[in-house]
C-alpha positions as CSV (number, residue, x, y, z in Angstrom):
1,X,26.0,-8.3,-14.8
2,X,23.8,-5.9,-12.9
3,X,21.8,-3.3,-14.7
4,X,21.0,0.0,-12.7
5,X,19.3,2.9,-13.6
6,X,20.2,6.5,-12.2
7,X,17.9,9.2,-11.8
8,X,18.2,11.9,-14.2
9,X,20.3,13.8,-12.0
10,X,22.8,11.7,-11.1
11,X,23.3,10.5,-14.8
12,X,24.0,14.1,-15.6
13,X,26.5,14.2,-12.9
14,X,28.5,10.6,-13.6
15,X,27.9,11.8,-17.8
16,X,25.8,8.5,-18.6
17,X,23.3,8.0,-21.4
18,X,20.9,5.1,-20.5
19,X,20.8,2.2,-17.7
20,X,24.7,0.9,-16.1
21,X,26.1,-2.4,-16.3
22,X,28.4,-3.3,-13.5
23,X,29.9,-6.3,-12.5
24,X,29.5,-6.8,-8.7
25,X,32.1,-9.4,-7.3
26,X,31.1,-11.9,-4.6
27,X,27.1,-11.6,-3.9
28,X,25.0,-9.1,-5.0
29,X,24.1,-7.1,-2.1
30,X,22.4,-3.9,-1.7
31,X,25.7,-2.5,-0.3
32,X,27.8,-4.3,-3.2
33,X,25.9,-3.1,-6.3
34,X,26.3,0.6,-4.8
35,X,30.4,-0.1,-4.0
36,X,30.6,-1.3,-7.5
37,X,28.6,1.8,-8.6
38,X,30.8,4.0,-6.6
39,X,34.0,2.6,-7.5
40,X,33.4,2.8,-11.2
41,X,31.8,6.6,-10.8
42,X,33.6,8.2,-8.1
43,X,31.9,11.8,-8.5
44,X,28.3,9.4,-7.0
45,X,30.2,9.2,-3.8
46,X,28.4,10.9,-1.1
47,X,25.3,11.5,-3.3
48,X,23.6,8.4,-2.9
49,X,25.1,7.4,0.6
50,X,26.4,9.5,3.3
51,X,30.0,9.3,3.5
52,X,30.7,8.3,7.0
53,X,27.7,6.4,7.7
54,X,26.9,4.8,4.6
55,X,23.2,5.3,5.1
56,X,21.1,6.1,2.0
57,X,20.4,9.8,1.4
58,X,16.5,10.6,2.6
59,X,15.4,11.4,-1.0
60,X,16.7,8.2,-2.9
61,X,14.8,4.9,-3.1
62,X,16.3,1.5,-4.2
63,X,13.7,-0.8,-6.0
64,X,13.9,-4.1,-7.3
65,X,11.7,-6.1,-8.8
66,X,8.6,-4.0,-7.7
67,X,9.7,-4.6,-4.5
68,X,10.7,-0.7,-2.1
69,X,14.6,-2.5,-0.9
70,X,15.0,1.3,0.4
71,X,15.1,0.4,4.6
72,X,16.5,-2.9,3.7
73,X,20.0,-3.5,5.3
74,X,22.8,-3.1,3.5
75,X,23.9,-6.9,3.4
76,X,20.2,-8.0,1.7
77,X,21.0,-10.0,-1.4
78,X,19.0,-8.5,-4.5
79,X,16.5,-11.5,-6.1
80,X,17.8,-13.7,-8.7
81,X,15.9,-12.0,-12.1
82,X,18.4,-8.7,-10.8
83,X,21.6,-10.5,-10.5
84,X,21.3,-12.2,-14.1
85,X,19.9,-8.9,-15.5
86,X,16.8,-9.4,-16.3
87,X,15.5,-7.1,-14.6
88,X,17.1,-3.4,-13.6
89,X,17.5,-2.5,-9.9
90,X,16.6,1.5,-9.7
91,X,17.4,4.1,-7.8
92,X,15.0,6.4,-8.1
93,X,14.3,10.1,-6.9
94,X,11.8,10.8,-4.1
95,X,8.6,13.1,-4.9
96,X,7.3,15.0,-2.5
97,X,3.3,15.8,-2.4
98,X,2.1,12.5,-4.0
């Protein structure tokens, strides 16, 4: 089980409290953990990755263990303390002005 957390704004828009739990078949790939997310909240579709190309929107950033995955490809595997659940892989909002 993978634990994500969603920015405040796209929690309010998929009407969850908290971190999600989603179970990602086959590995746990950047590109998998966001299909999983996707399939089980279709309203993030399009909000987190463009539609047709799949890219990540310009003001998200995907972190992992401390680690910026954000220009990663899609196919990276996430490290082993994310797919247990250990630890939560975040998407977070990009600030602008420091």
């Amino acid at each position: 089980m993978i634990r994500v957390v969603l920015p405040a704004h796209l929690r309010t828009l998929a009407h969850v409290d908290g971190e999600v739990k989603l179970d990602v078949e086959g590995p746990a790939t950047l590109a998998s953990v966001l299909d999983a997310l996707e399939a089980r909240y279709p309203m993030l579709r399009g909000t987190i990755r463009d539609h047709v190309t799949r890219q990540r929107r310009a003001f998200l950033r995907f972190f992992a263990c401390e680690q910026d995955l954000s220009h990663e490809p899609p196919d990276t595997p996430l490290p082993d303390p994310i797919v247990s659940g250990a630890e939560p892989f975040l998407i977070v909002g990009a600030m602008a002005g420091g």
